[in-house]
N, C-alpha and C positions, 0 to 999 in steps of 0.2 A: 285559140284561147281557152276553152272550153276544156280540150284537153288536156292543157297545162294546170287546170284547177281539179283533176281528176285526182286520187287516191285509191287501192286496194282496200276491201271491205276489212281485210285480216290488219290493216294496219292502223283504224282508225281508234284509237282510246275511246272516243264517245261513244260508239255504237259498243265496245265491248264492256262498259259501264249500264250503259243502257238493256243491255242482252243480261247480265250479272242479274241486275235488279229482275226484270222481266222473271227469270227461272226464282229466286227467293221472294216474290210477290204474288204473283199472278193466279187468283182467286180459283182460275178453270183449271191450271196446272196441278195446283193443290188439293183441288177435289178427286185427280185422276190419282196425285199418287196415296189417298185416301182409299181409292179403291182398290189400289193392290194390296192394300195391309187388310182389307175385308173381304180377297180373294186368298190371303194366306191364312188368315184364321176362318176362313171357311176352308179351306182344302187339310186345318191341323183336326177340324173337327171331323173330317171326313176319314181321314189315318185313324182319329180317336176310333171309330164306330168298330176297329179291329179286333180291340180290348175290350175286357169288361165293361158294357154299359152303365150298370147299378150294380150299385153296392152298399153295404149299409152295416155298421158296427155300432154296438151299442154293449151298453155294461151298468151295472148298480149294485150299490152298497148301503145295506141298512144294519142296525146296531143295536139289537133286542135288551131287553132286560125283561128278570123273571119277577114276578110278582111277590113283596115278602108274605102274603097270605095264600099261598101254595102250600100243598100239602108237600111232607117230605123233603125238604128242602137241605138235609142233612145229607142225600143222595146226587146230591146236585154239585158238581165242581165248581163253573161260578155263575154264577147269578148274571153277571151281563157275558152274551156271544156277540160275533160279527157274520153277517152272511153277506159274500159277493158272487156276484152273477157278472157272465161276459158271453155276448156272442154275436157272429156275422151273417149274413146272406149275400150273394154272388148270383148275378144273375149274366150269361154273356151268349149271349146269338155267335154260332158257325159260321163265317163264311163258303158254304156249300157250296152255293154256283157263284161267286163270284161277284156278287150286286156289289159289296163293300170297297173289293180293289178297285170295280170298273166305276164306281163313282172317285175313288181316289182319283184314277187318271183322269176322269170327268173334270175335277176341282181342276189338278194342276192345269188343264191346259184353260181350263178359264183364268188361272194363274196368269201364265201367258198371255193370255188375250188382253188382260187388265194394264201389263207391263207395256206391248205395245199397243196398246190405248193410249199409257200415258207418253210413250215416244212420240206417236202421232200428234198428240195436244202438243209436247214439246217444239217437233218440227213447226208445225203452225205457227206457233205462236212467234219462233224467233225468226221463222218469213219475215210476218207480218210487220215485226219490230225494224228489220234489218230494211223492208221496204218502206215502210212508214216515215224512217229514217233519212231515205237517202231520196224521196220525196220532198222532207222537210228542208234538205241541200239543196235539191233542186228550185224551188220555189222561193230559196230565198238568194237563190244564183241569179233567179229571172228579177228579182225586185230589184237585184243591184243593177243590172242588162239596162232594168228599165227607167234607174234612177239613171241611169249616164245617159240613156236616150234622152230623157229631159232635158238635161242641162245641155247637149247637142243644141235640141229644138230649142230652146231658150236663147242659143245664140245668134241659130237661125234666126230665129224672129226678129232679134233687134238687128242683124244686117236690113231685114225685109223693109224694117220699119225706115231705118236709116236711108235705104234706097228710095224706099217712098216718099220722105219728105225732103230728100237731094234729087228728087223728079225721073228716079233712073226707071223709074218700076211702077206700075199699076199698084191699086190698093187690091186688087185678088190675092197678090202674093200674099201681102201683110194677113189676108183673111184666110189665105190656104195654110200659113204658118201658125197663126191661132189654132184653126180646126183641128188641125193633126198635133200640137202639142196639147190642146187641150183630151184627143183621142187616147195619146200617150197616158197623160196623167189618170184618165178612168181607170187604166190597168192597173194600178196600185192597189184600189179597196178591193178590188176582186181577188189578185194575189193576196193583198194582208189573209181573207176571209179562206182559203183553202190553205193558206199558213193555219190559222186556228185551230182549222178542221183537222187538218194532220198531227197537231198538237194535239188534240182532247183527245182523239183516235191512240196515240202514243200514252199517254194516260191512262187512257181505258187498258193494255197492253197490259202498263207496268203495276197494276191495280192499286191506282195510286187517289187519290182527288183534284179533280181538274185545277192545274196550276198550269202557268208561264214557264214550260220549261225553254221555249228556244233563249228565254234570256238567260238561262245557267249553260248555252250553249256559248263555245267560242268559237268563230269564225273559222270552219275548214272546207276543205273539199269537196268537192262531189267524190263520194267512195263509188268505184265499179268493182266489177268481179272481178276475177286474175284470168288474163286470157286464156289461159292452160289449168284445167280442172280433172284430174283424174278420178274415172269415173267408172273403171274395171271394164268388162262387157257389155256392151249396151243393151243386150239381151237378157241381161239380169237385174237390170234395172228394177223391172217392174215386181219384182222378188225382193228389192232391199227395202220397199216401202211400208212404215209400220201398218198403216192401214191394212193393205192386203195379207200381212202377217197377220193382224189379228180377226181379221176373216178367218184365215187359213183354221187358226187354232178353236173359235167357236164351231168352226164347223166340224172340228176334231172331239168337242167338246160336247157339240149334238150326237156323235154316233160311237 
């Protein structure tokens, strides 16, 4: 039965609304890809350092006029000049040995490192989401499990009962049928309460304010994997993971 209520993760519309949301909300995502734009304007200022560092242009214009109690004034063509002034300075460091490029390549690979940074957050977070998720299936797979268990023991009981006072049966039965329906029914508040939990968890994800989302959910599946996952070499694995990438690159980035 379990099987029968199963789905593939790629087929489920909620979980790919939910994942949607997760990448355009999610506070931790947003600050990584904040820091690639603070590792590309740190790497254009590092290109800058190529060029002229300072520089500086200036210019002025003043507009005289001659005094009419000057002597000789008959000598004079006219009475008001203009005089303008203009000029720069340039100031621009060699790269001689190299410090300038080698901090260029410095920048870009903390470029890199920044980028898969933010892949790393990425992968995480839509785990987190996609398992949160098929948690929250789960959990409310076991509350149905456990609601039908109920209504089972519920019927039990009144056979028990029935038996008991048509004389078929000891009153144990009736009280072993109590016990364990009422054992049954404890399991409810413990699932509702790690329902919750998986919800607020899910929220926290979509960096949202804790709300009742399983009630904007509609009743599906349990999503699994797809039996068959192609996944290249498995020797290369540990190569395609942003983490270790962005090791790779700070430590390219140190030397």
């Amino acid at each position: 039965v379990l099987m029968e209520r199963e789905v593939e993760l790629g087929s489920d519309p909620t979980l790919d609304d939910l994942i949607h949301a997760a990448q355009t909300q999610n506070l931790t995502l947003k600050e990584a890809g904040f820091r690639i734009l603070q590792a590309r304007a740190n790497l254009a200022i590092q290109m800058g350092n190529l060029f002229p560092q300072t520089q500086q242009a200036f210019g002025g214009y003043t507009r005289n006029a001659i005094s009419t109690l000057a002597a000789n004034q008959q000598f004079l063509p006219e009475r008001f000049f203009d005089n303008n002034s203009m000029g720069f300075n340039l100031s621009w460091e060699l790269d001689f040995w190299g410090r300038f490029r080698r901090a260029i390549i410095a920048a870009a690979d903390d470029l890199d490192a920044s980028v898969y940074d933010y892949d790393d957050v990425l992968v995480t977070l839509l785990g987190d989401v996609a398992s949160t998720y098929v948690e929250i299936r789960t959990i409310q797979q076991q509350i149905e499990y456990t609601n039908d268990n109920i209504k089972i023991q519920k019927e039990s009981l009144d056979i028990a009962e029935a038996r008991f006072r048509g004389g078929l049966s000891s009153e144990l039965d009736v009280e072993q049928a109590i016990s364990q329906l009422a054992q049954t029914e404890a399991n409810i508040p413990a699932l509702q309460k790690q329902l919750r939990q998986a919800n607020d968890r899910l929220c926290i994800l979509l960096g949202i304010p804790t709300e009742d989302l399983v009630k904007c959910m509609e009743a599906k599946k349990i999503p699994v994997v797809a039996p068959n996952v192609v996944v290249g070499i498995p020797c290369n694995l540990l190569c395609r993971r942003p983490d270790v990438r962005r090791a790779e690159r700070l430590a390219a980035a140190q030397c």
